[in-house]
C-alpha positions in Angstrom: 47.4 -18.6 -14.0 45.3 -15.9 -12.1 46.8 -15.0 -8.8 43.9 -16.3 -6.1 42.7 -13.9 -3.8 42.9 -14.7 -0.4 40.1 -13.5 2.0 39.6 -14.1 5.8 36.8 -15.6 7.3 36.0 -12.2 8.5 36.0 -10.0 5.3 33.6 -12.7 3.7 31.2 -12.4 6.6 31.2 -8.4 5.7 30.7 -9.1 2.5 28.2 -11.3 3.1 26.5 -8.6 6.0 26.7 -5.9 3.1 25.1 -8.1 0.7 21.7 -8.8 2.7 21.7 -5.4 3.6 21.3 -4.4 -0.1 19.5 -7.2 -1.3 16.9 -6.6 1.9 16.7 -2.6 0.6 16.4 -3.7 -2.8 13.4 -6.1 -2.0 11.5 -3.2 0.4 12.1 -0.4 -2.5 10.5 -3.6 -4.9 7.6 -3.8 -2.5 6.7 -0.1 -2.2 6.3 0.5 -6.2 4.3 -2.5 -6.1 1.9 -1.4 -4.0 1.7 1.9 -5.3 1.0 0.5 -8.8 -1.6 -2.1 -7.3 -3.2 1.1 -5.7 -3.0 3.2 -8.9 -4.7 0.6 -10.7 -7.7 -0.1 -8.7 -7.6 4.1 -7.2 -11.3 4.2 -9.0 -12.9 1.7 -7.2 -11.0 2.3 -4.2 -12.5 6.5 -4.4 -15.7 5.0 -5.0 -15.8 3.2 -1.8 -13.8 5.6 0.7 -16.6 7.7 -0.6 -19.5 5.3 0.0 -18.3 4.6 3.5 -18.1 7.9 4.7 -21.4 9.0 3.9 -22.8 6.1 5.6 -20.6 6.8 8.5 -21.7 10.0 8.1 -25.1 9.6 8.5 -26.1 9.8 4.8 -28.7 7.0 4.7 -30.9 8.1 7.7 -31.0 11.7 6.7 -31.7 11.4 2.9 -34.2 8.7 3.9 -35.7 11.3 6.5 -35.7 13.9 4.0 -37.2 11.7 1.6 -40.1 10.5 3.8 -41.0 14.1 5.0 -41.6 15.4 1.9 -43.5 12.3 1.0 -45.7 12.9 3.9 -46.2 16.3 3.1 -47.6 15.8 -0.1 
C-alpha cells in the first residue's frame, strides 16, 4: 500500500488559499482576452460610432446645416 500523506488542518487551508488565488487570476486573465476579442470583433462599428458622436458633440450638424443653408440662400 501507498504510504498516506498526512496534512494539518492548516497546510490544507494554504493550499486551499493558493488555490483561489490562482483560480481567481486565471478567471480575470480569461476575462480580459475576452473582452479584447468582443472589442476586436465589433472595432468597425464601434469606430463608426466614436466617430459619429464626436462630430455631433462637436458641433457638426449645426455648422454643415449652417453652411448648407447659406449657400442655398445665396443662390
Amino acid at each position: 500500500m501507498a504510504k498516506v500523506e498526512e496534512r494539518t488542518t492548516e497546510q490544507v487551508r494554504r493550499e486551499i488559499d493558493l488555490e483561489r488565488e490562482q483560480l481567481a487570476s486565471a478567471v480575470d486573465s480569461l476575462r480580459g482576452e475576452l473582452s479584447v476579442a468582443k472589442l476586436r470583433s465589433r472595432l468597425p462599428i464601434a469606430s463608426t460610432t466614436a466617430l459619429g458622436v464626436g462630430f455631433v458633440m462637436a458641433g457638426g450638424i449645426g455648422a454643415t446645416a449652417r453652411l448648407l443653408f447659406r449657400r442655398a440662400r445665396e443662390r
